[in-house]
KEKE-947778 format. One record per residue (C-alpha): x, y, z; residue in three letters; residue number from 0. Coordinates in Angstrom, 1 decimal, padded with zeros to 4 digits. Layout:
BEGIN
X, Y, Z, Ala, NUM;
...
//
This chain:
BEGIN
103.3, 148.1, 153.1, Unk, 0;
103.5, 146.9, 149.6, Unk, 1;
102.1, 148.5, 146.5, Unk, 2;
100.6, 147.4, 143.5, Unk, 3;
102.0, 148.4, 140.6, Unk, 4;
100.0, 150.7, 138.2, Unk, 5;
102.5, 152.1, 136.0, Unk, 6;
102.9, 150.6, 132.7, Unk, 7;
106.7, 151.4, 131.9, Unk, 8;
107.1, 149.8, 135.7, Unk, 9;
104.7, 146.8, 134.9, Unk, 10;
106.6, 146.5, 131.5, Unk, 11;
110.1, 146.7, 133.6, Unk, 12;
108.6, 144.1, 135.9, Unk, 13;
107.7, 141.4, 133.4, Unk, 14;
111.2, 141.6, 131.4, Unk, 15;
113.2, 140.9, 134.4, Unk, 16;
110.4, 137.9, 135.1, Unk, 17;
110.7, 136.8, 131.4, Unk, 18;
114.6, 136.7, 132.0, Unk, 19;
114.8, 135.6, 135.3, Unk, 20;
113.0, 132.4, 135.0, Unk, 21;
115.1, 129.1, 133.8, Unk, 22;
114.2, 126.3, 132.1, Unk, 23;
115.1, 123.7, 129.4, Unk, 24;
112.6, 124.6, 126.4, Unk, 25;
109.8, 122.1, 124.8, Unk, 26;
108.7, 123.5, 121.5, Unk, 27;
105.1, 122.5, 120.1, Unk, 28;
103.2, 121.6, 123.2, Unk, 29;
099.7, 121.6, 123.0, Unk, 30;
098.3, 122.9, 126.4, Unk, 31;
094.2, 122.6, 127.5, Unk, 32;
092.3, 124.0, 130.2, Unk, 33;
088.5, 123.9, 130.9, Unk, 34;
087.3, 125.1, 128.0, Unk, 35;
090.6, 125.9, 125.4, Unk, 36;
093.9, 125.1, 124.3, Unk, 37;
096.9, 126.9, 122.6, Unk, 38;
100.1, 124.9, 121.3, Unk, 39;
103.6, 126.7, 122.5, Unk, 40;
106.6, 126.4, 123.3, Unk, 41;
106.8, 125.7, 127.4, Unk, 42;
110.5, 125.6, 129.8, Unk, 43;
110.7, 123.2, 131.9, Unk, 44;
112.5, 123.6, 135.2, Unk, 45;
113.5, 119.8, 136.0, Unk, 46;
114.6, 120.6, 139.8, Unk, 47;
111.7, 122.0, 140.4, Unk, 48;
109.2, 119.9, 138.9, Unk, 49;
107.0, 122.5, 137.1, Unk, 50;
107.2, 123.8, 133.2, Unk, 51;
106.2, 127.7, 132.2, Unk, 52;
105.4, 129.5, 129.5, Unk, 53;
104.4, 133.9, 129.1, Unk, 54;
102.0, 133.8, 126.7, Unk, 55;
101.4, 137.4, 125.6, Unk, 56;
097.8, 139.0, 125.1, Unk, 57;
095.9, 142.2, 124.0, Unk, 58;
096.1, 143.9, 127.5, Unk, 59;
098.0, 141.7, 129.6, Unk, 60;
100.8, 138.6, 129.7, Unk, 61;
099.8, 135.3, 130.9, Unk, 62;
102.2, 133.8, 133.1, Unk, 63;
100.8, 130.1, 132.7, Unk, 64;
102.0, 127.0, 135.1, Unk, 65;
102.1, 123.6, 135.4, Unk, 66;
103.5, 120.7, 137.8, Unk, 67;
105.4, 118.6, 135.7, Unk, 68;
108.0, 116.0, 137.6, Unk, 69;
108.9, 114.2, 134.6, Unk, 70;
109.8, 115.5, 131.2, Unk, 71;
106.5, 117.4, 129.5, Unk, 72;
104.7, 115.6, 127.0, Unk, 73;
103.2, 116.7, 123.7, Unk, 74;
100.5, 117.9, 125.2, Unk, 75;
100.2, 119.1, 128.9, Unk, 76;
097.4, 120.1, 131.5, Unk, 77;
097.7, 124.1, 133.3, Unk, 78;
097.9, 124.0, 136.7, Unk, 79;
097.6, 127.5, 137.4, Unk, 80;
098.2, 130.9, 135.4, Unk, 81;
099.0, 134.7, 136.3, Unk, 82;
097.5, 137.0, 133.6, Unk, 83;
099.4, 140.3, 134.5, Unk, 84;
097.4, 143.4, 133.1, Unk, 85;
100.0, 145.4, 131.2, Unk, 86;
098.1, 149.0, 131.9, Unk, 87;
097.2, 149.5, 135.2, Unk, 88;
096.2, 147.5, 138.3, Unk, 89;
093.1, 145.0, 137.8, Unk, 90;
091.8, 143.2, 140.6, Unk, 91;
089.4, 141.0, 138.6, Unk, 92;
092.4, 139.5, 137.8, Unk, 93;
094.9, 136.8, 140.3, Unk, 94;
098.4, 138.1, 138.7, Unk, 95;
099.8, 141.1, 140.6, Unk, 96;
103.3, 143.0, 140.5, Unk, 97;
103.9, 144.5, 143.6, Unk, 98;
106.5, 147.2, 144.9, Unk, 99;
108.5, 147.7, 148.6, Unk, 100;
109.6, 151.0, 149.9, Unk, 101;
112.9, 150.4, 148.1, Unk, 102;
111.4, 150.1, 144.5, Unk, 103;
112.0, 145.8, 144.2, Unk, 104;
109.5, 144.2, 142.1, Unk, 105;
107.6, 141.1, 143.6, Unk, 106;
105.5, 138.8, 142.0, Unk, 107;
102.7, 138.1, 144.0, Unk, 108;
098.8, 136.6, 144.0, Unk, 109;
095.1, 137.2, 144.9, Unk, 110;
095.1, 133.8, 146.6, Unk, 111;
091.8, 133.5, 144.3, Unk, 112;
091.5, 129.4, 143.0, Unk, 113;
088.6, 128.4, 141.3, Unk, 114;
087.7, 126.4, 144.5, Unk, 115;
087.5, 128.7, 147.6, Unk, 116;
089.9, 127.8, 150.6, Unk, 117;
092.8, 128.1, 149.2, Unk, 118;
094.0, 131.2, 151.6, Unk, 119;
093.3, 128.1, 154.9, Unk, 120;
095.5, 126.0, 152.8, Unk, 121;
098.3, 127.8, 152.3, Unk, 122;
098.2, 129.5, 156.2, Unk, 123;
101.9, 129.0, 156.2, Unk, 124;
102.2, 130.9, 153.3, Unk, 125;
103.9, 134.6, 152.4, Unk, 126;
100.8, 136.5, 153.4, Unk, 127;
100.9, 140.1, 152.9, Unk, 128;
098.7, 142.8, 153.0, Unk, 129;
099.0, 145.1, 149.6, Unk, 130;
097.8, 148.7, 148.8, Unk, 131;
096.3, 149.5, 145.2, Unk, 132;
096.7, 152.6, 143.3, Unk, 133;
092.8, 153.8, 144.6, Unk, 134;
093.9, 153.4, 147.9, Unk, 135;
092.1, 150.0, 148.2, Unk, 136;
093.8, 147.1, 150.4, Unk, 137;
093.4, 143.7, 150.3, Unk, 138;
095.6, 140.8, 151.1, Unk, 139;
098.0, 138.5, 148.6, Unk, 140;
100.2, 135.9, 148.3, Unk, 141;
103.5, 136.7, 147.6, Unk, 142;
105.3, 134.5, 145.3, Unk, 143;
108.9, 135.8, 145.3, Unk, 144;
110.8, 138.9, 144.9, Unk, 145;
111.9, 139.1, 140.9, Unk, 146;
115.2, 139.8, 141.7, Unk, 147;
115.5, 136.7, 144.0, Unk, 148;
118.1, 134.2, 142.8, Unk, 149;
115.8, 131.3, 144.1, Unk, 150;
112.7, 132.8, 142.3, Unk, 151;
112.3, 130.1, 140.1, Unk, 152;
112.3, 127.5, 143.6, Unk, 153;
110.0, 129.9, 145.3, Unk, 154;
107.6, 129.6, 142.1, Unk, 155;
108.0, 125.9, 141.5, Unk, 156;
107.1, 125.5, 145.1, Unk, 157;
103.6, 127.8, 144.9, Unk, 158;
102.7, 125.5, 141.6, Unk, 159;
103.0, 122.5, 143.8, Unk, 160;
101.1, 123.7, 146.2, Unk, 161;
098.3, 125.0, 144.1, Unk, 162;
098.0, 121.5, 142.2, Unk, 163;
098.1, 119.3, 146.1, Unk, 164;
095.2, 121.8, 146.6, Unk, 165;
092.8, 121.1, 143.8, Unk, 166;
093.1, 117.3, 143.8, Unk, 167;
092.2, 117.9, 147.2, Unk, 168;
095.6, 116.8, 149.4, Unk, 169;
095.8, 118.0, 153.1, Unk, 170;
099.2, 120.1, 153.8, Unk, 171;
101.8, 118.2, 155.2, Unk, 172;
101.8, 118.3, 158.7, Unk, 173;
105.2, 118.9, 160.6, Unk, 174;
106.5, 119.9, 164.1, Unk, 175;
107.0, 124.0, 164.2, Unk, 176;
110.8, 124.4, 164.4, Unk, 177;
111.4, 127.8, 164.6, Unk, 178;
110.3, 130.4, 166.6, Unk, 179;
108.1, 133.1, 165.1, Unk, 180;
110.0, 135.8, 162.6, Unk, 181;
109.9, 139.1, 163.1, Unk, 182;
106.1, 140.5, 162.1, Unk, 183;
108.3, 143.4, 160.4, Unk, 184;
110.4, 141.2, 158.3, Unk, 185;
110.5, 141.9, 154.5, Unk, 186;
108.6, 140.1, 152.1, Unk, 187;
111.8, 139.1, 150.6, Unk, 188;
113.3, 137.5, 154.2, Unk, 189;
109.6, 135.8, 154.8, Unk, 190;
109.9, 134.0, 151.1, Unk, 191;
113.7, 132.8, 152.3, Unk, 192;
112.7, 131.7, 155.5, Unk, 193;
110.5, 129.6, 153.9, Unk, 194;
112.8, 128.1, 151.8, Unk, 195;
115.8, 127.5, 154.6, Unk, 196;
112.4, 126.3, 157.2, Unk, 197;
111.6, 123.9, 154.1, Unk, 198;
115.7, 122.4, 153.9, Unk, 199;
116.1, 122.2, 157.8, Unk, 200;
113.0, 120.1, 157.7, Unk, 201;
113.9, 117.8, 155.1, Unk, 202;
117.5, 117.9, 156.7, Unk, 203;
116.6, 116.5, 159.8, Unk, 204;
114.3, 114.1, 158.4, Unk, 205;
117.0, 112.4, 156.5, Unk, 206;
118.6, 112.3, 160.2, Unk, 207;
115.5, 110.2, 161.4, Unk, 208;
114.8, 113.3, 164.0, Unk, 209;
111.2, 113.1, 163.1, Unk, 210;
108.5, 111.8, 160.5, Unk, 211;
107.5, 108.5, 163.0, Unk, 212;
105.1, 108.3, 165.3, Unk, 213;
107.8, 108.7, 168.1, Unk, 214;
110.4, 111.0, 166.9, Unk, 215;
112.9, 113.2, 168.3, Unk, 216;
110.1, 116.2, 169.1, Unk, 217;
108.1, 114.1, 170.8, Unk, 218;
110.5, 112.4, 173.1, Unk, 219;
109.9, 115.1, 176.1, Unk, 220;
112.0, 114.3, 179.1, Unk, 221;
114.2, 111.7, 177.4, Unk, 222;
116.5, 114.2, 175.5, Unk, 223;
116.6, 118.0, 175.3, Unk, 224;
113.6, 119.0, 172.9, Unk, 225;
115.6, 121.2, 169.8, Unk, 226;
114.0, 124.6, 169.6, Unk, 227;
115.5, 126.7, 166.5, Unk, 228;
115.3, 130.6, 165.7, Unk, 229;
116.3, 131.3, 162.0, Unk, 230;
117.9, 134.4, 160.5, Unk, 231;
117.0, 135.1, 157.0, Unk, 232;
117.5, 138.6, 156.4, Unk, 233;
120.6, 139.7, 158.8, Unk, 234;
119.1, 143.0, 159.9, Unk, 235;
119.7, 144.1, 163.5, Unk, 236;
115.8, 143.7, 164.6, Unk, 237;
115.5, 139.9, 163.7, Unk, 238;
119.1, 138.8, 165.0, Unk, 239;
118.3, 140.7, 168.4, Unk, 240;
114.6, 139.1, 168.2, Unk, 241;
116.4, 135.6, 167.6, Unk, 242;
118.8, 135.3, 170.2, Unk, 243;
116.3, 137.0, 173.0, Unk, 244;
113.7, 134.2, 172.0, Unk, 245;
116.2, 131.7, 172.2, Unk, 246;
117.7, 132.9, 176.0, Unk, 247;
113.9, 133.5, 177.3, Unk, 248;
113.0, 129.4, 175.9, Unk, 249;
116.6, 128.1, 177.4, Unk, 250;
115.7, 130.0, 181.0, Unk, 251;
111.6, 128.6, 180.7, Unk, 252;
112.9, 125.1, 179.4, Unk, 253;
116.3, 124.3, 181.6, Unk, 254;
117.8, 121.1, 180.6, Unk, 255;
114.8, 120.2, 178.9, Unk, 256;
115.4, 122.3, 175.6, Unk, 257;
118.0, 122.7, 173.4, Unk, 258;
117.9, 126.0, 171.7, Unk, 259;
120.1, 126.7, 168.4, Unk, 260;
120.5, 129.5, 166.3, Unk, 261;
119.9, 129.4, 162.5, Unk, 262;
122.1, 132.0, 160.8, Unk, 263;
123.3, 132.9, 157.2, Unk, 264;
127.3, 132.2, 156.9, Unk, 265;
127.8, 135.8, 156.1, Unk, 266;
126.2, 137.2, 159.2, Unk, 267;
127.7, 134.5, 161.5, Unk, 268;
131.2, 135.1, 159.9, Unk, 269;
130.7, 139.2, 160.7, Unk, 270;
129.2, 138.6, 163.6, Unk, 271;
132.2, 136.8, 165.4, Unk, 272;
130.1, 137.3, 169.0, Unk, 273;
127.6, 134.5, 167.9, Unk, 274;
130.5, 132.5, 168.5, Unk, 275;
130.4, 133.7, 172.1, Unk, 276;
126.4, 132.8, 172.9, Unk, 277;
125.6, 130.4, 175.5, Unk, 278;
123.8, 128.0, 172.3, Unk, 279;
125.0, 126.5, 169.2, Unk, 280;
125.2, 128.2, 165.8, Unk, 281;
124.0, 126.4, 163.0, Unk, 282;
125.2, 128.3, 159.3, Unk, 283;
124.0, 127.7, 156.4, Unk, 284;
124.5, 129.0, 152.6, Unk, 285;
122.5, 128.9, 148.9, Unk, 286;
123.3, 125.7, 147.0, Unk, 287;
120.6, 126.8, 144.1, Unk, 288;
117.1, 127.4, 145.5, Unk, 289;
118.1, 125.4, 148.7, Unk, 290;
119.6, 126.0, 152.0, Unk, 291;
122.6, 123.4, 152.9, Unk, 292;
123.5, 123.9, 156.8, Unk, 293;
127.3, 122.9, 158.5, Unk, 294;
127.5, 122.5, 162.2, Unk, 295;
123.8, 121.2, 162.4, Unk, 296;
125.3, 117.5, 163.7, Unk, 297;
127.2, 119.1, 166.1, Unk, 298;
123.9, 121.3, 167.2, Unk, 299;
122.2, 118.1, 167.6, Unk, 300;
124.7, 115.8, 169.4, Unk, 301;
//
């Protein structure tokens, strides 16, 4: 289970290597409002994923503040959503929480707490985690990304995006599930990729025309094999056993009628020279950035 930070030198430790980590092209002099103030600052702006940032530091806490921005920011720009990360302690008046595995990683996570309730239904598809506080309290939070992540500012950009289709009241997306269900002991870190690889294979296959229509490739039961995928996002033993057992148990159910095909990282399918071997595709896939670009997945689908 993950822990809420309560340390200070940790907390301090934990926002350096978020102040460093994040990217962004810088916009000095912006004047940003919220109900009821504004501040002028200087705000980054991370143009591939279409949201600006600024850490605005307080008396007892930073304020990590957020807003969706697809275009270039403007001299003055509206917050979509803000951490304030309590520098002494743990606070859970507050949405902004550092959290901790078993291995000592920082994550950045949240309360889930909008100022319009619903937000936790929203985001169902979310990385939802249940967390321990110093008292020995637990409640559940969102978590953002792992600090250390190299796509933490994709995983970020994507929870800003989500927050602001959520108060101008948007419905999620709906799309077909792809995958079969992950491991319920899979790290936070592997959940937060798996939703970033789910998110390209999606958007892959939709630029393929394999779903998005009214009749589309998921729907087309008994005229071609239905694609069922298991993804791999954190190459331990448990979820590549998990994978390929879901995957023979839906071929055996669905005969001819499915088409199951593995999802794996390039590193684990290039040590792993018995995926070769299985009786279903292999579809690898690398980091490009914050997004998951996939070879073999034509030949999977042919």
């Amino acid at each position: 289970m993950l822990q809420v930070a309560g340390d200070p030198k940790r907390i301090g430790r934990a926002i350096k290597r978020l102040h460093g980590a994040l990217k962004g092209v810088p916009a000095r002099g912006v004047r940003l409002t919220w109900r009821g103030g504004e501040l002028r600052t200087t705000i980054h702006w991370a143009r591939d994923d279409a949201f600006w940032w600024a850490v605005e530091p307080r008396h007892q806490r930073d304020a990590l503040v957020l807003g969706h921005a697809p275009d270039p920011p403007a001299r003055r720009e509206s917050i979509t959503c803000c951490f304030n990360l309590p520098r002494n302690g743990a606070d859970r008046k507050v949405a902004g929480i550092i959290a901790t595995d078993d291995r000592g990683a920082f994550y950045l996570a949240h309360s889930g707490r909008l100022s319009k309730s619903g937000f936790r239904e929203f985001l169902g598809d979310g990385v939802w985690r249940t967390v321990q506080w110093p008292d020995g309290e637990e409640t559940e939070a969102l978590i953002i990304a792992p600090l250390a992540s190299p796509r933490l500012t994709r995983l970020l950009g994507r929870f800003v995006g989500a927050v602001r289709r959520f108060k101008e009241g948007e419905t999620p997306p709906s799309q077909p599930t792809l995958c079969v269900e992950p491991s319920v002991h899979a790290s936070a870190g592997a959940a937060c990729d798996r939703s970033l690889v789910d998110l390209s294979l999606h958007e892959e296959l939709s630029k393929r025309g394999l779903f998005g229509g009214a009749v589309d490739l998921f729907s087309l039961r008994g005229e071609r094999p239905q694609p069922l995928f298991a993804l791999i996002a954190d190459s331990q033993p448990e979820e590549l056993a998990l994978a390929v057992g879901s995957l023979s148990l839906a071929a055996a159910r669905g005969g001819r009628d499915v088409r199951p095909i593995l999802v794996a990282p390039a590193e684990l399918a290039e040590q792993e020279g018995s995926l070769d071997s299985l009786p279903f595709a292999c579809v690898r896939y690398r980091w490009r950035g914050g997004r998951a670009v996939f070879d073999g997945l034509d030949d999977a689908l042919a």
